[in-house]
C-alpha positions as CSV (number, residue, x, y, z in Angstrom):
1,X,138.2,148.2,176.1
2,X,141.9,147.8,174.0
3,X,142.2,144.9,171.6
4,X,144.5,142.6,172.9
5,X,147.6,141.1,172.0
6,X,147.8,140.0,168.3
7,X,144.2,141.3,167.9
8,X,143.8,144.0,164.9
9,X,140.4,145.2,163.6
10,X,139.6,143.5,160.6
11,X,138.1,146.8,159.2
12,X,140.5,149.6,160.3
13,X,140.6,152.3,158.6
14,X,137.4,152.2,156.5
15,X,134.8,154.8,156.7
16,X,131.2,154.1,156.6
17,X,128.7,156.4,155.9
18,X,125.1,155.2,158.0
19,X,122.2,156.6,156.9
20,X,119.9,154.4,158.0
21,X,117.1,154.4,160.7
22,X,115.5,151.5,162.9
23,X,116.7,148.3,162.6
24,X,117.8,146.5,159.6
25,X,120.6,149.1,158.3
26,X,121.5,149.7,161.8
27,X,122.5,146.4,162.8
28,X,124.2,146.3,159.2
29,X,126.4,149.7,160.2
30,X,126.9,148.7,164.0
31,X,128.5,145.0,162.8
32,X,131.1,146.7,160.6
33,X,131.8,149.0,163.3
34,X,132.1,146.4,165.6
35,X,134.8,145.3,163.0
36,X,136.7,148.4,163.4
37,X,135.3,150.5,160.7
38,X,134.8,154.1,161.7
39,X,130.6,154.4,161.1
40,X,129.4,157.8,160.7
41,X,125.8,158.1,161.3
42,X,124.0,160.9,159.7
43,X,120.9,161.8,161.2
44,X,118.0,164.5,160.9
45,X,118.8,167.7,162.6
46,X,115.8,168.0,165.4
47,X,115.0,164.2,165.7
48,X,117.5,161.8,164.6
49,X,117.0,158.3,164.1
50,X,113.2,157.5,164.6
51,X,114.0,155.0,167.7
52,X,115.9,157.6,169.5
53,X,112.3,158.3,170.4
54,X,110.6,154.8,170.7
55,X,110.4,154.6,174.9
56,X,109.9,153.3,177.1
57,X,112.0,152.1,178.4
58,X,114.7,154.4,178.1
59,X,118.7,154.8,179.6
60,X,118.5,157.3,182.8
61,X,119.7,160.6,182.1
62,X,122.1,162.0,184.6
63,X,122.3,165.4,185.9
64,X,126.0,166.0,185.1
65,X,124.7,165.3,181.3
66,X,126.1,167.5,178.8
67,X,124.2,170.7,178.9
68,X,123.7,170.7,175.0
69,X,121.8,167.7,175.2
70,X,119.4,169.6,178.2
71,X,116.4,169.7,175.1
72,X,116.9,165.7,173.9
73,X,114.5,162.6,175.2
74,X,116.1,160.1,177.2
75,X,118.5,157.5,175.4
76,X,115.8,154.8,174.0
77,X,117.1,151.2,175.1
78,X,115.9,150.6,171.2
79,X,118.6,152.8,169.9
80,X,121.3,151.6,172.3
81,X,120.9,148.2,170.8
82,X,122.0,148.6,167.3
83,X,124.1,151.8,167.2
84,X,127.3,150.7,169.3
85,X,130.3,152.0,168.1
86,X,129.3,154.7,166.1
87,X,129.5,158.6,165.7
88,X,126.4,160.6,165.0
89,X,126.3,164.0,163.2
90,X,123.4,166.0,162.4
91,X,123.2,167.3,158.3
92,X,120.4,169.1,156.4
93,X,121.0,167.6,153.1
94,X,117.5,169.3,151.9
95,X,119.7,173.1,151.8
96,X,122.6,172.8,149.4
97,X,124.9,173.7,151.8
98,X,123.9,170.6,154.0
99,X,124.0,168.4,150.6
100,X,128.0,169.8,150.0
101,X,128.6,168.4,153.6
102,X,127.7,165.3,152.6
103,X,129.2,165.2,148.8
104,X,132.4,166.0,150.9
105,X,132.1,162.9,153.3
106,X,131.1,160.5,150.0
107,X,134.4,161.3,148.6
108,X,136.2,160.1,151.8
109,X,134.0,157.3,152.2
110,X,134.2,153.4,151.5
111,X,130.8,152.4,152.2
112,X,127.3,154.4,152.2
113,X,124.4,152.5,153.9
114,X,121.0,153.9,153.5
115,X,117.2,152.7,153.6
116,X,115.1,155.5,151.9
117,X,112.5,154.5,150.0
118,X,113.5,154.0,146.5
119,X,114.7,156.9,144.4
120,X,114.3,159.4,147.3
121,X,118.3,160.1,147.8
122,X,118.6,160.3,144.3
123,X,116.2,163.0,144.0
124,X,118.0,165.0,146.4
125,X,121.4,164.5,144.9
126,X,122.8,161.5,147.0
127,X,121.7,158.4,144.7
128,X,124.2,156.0,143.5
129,X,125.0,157.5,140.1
130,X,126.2,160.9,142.0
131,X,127.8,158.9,144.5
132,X,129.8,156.9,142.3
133,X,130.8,159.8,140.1
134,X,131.7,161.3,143.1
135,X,133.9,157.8,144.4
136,X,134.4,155.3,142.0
137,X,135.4,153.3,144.9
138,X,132.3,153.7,147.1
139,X,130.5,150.6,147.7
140,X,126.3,152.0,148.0
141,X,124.2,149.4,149.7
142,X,120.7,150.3,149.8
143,X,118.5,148.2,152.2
144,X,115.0,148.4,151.1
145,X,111.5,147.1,151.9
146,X,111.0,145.0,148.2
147,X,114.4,146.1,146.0
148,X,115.0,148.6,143.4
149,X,112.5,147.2,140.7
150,X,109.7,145.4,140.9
151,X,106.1,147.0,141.1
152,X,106.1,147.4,145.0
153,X,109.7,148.9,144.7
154,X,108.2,152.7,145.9
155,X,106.6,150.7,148.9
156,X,108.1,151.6,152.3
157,X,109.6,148.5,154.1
158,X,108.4,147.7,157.7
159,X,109.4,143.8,159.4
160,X,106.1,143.1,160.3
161,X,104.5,143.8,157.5
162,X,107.0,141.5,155.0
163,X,107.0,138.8,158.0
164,X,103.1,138.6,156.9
165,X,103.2,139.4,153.1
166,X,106.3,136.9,152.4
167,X,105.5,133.9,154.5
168,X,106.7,133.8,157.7
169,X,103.6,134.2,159.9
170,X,101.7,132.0,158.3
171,X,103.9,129.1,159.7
172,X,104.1,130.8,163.1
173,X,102.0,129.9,165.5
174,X,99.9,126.9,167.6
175,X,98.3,125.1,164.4
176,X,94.8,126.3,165.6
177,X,95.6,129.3,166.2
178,X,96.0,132.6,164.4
179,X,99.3,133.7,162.1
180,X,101.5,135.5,164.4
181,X,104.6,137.5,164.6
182,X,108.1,136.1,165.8
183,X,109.5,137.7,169.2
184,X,111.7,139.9,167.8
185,X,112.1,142.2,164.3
186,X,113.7,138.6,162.9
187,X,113.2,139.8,159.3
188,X,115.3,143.1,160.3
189,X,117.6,141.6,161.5
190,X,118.6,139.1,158.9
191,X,118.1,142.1,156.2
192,X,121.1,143.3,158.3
193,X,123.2,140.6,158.5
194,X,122.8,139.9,154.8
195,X,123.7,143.8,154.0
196,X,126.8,143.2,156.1
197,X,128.0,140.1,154.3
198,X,127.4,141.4,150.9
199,X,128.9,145.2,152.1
200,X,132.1,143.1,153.4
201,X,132.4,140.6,149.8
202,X,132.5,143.9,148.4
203,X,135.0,145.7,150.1
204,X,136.8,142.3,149.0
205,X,136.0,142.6,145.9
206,X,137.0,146.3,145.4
207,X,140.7,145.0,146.6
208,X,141.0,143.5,142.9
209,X,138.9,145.6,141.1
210,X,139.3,149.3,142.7
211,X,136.0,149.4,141.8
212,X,132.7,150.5,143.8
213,X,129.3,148.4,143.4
214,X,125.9,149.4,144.3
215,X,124.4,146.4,146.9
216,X,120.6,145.9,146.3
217,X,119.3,144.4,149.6
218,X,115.7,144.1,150.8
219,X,113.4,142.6,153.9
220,X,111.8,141.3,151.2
221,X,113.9,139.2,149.3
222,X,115.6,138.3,152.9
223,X,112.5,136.7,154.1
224,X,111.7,134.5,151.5
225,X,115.5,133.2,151.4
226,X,115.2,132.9,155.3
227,X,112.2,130.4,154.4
228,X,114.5,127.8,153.5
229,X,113.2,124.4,154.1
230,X,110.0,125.6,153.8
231,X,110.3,127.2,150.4
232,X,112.3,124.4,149.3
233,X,109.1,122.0,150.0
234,X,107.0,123.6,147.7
235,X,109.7,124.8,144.9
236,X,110.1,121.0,144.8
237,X,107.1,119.3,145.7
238,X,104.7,121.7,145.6
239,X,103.9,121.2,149.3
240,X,101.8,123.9,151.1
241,X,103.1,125.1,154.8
242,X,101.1,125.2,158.0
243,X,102.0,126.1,161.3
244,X,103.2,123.5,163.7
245,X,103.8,125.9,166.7
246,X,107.6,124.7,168.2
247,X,106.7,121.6,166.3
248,X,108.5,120.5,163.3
249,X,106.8,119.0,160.4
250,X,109.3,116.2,159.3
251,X,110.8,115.3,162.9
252,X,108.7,114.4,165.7
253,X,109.5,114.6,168.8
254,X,110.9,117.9,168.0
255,X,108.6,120.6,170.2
256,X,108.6,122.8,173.4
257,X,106.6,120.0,176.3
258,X,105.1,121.4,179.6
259,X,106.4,119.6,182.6
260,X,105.2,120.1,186.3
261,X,106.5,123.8,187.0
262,X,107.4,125.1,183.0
263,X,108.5,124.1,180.0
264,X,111.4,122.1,178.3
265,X,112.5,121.9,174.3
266,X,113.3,118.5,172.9
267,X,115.1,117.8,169.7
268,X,115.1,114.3,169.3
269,X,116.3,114.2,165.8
270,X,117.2,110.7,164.9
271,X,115.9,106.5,166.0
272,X,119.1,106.5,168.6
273,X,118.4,109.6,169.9
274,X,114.8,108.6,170.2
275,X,116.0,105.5,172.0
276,X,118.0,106.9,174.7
277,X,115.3,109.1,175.0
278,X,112.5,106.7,175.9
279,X,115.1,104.2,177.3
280,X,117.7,106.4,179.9
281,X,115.1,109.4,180.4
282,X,111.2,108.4,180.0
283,X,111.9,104.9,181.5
284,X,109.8,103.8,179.3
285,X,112.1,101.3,176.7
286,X,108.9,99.8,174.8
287,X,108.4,103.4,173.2
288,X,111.8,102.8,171.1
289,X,110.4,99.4,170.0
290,X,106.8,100.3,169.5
291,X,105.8,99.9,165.6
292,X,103.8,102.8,166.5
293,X,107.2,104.9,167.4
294,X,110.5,102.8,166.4
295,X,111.2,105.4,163.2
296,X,110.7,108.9,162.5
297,X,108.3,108.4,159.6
298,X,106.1,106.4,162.2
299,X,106.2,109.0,164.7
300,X,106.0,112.0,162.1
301,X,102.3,109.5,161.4
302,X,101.5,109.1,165.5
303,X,102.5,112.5,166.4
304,X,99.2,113.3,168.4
305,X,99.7,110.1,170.8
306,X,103.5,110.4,171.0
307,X,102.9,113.8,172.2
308,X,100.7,112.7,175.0
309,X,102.7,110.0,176.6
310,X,106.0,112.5,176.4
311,X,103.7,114.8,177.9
312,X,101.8,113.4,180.6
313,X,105.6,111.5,181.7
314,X,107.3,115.2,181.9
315,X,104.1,116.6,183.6
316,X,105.7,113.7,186.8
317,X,108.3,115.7,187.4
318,X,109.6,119.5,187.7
319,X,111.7,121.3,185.3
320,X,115.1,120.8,187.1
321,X,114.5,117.5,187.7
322,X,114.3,116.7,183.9
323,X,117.3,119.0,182.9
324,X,119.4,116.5,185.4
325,X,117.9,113.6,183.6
326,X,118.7,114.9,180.1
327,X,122.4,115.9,180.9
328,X,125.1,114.2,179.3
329,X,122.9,111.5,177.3
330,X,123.3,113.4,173.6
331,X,119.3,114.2,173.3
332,X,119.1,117.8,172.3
333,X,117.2,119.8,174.9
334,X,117.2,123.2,176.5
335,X,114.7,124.6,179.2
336,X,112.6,128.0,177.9
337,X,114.1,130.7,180.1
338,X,113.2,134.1,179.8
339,X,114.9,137.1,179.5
340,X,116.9,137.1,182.4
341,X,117.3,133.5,182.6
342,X,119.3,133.9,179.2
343,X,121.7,136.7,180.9
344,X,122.0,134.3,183.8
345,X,122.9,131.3,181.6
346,X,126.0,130.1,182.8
347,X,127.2,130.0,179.1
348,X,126.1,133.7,178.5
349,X,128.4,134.7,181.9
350,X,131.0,132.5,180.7
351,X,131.2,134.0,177.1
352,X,131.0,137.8,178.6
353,X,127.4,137.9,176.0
354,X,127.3,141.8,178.0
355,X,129.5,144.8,178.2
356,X,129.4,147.4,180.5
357,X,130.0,150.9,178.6
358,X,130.2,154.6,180.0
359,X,127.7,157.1,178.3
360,X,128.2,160.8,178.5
361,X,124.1,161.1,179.6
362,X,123.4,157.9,181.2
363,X,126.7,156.7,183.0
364,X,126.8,153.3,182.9
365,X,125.4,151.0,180.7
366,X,124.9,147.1,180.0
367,X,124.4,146.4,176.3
368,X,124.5,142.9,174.3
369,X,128.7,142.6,172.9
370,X,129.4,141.7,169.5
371,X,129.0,138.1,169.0
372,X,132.0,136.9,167.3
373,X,135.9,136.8,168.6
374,X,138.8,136.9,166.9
375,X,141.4,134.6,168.3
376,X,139.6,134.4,171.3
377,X,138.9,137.6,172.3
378,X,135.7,139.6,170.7
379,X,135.9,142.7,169.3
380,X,135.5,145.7,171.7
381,X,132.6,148.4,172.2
382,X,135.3,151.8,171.5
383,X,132.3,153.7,171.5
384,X,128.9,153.9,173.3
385,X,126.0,154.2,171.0
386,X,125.9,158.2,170.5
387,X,123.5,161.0,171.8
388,X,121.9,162.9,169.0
389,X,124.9,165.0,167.1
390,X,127.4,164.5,169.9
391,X,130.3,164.1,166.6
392,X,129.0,166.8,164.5
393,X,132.2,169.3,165.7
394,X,134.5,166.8,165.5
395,X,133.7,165.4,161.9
396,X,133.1,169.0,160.6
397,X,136.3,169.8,161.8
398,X,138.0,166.5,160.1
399,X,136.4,168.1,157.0
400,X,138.0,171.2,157.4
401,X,135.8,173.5,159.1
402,X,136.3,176.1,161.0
403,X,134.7,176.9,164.3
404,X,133.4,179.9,163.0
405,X,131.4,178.0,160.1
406,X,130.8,175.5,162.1
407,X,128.6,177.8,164.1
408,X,127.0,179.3,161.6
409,X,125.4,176.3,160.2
410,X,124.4,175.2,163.4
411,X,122.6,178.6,164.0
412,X,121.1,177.9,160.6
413,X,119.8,174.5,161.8
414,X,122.0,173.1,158.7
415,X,124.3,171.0,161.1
């Protein structure tokens, strides 16, 4: 897919070298590349990326697939998620001559991204002080499960884990229930999207400077900030959390209520949205006036029987007939689709939230597009998310290479 007219990638022309693996530095690598940057993704020789191999489900593979990719597992739909627009080589950077190839690609490099645990890539000759001495100007982000110091900084960093150790399932969850996990990786995810930001305020900041900076970023760290309120309650007032379920503890009626045939979300955040609520939708006016219910501290205090009257009114009617009702009044609410309800959304078809991409071993493929646009248009998938070394050559050769060496280090598993 071309840019379009007046569109430029903001990140053209820089080089980023991914070595990361599963989720957080992934998503990190794949946003810049989405951006333009040309992401480089070094993996292991025989394996790769860990979620190459996390199936099912896995991408088809067809039989007009490359015959050098005959010995690799199907394309995991785990790795097609967060490796879009990327090239992947395969380097041995245990054997020295592996370790060159890589000193070679830091010193044409802007960005290195990696998430081994701390101190590992400097004992093997790619830690920031090399690297820099190497490239003043490379900016080393290291993504982490708990940072660079600390006591647990030697501790390997795994989503679900942190999600439990730094907060976040204890206030997920019915409130007498058990702590559980959210849906997806969330604490992944954000580590990513703060490595991105901080990656991209340095490449800014290296425009004035001409400097490199090492990035220290961690699921840790991430999930606390991503506690917000929450941590801000008891940094403040020394107020412990619970779990609410889709309830929220300051706002009420703010929660996911069951209506005849599923479910709807509600968000009445304010008295006049409470109003129209009770008034235009419930029929029921004398809620809005009801001492019990006329202002949000009152409700936040009758919670348990404003609950029940929202819910036995909404368990009248079916879902549809309720979204109708809610339209157009300016009371938050949303039905709870699932998963392919949310690519049926009208909204999602109307924003083009898919892109259909050609893969050299799968044919066609739908993945999720980059979700920002620049003057209207998004930014484009160049590249499909690559099979296991399918760039090696052609990044060997950009080093200089020949074919002849090239070969050899493949028949030495170095490449």
């Amino acid at each position: 897919m071309p840019y379009g007219p007046g569109i430029s990638p903001p990140l053209k022309g820089i080089k980023i070298l991914d070595m990361t693996r599963v989720l957080a530095g992934p998503t990190a690598t794949m946003l810049l590349a989405d951006l333009g940057a040309d992401v480089i993704k070094v993996e292991e020789v025989t394996r790769g990326d860990d979620t190459r191999a996390w199936n099912p489900p896995s991408a088809p593979t067809l039989p007009t697939a490359p015959k050098e990719t005959s010995h690799l597992p199907p394309e995991s739909a785990y790795f097609l998620a967060v490796n879009r627009n990327k090239r992947s080589i395969t380097v041995n950077f245990k054997e020295p001559e592996g370790l060159e190839i890589l000193h070679k690609l830091v010193k044409q490099s802007d960005v290195l991204v990696e998430n081994f645990v701390t101190g590992k890539l400097a004992s093997m000759g790619l830690g920031w002080e090399t690297c820099h001495e190497l490239n003043p100007r490379l900016i080393y982000a290291s993504i982490t499960g708990y940072g660079q110091t600390g006591p647990y900084k030697g501790a390997a960093g795994y989503d679900v884990i942190v999600e439990a150790e730094a907060g976040l399932m204890h206030i997920t969850g019915e409130p007498d229930g058990p702590p559980c996990k959210v849906g997806v990786a969330a604490t992944d995810i954000a580590t990513g999207l703060y490595a991105h930001g901080a990656i991209m305020a340095a490449l800014l900041s290296r425009q004035q400077t001409g400097k490199g900076v090492w990035i220290d970023c961690n699921l840790f760290e991430t999930q606390i900030a991503g506690l917000a309120n929450i941590a801000s309650n008891y940094l403040v007032a020394g107020k412990e959390a619970s779990r609410h379920g889709t309830a929220h503890p300051s706002i009420v009626p703010y929660q996911v209520f069951p209506c005849r045939d599923g479910f709807l979300m509600i968000g009445a955040g304010n008295n006049k949205q409470f109003k129209t609520l009770a008034e235009k939708i419930l029929k029921n006016p004398t809620l809005a006036t009801d001492p019990r219910f006329s202002t949000n501290d009152a409700r936040v205090a009758n919670r348990t029987e404003l609950v029940k009257i929202i819910s036995e009114a909404l368990m009248e009617e079916d879902r549809e007939h309720w979204l109708q009702q809610f339209k157009g009044l300016g009371v938050p609410f949303g039905p709870i689709n699932n998963i392919q309800q949310t690519f049926e959304h009208p909204q999602a078809i109307a924003r083009q939230v898919t892109v259909e991409v050609e893969h050299g071993r799968s044919g066609k493929l739908k993945l999720v597009a980059p979700a920002v646009a620049y003057n209207g248009q998004k930014m484009p998938v160049r590249l499909p998310p690559p099979w296991l070394s399918e760039h090696t050559t052609e990044v060997m050769e950009e080093l200089g290479y020949s074919r002849e060496e090239i070969s050899r280090l493949r028949s030495r598993a170095i490449i």
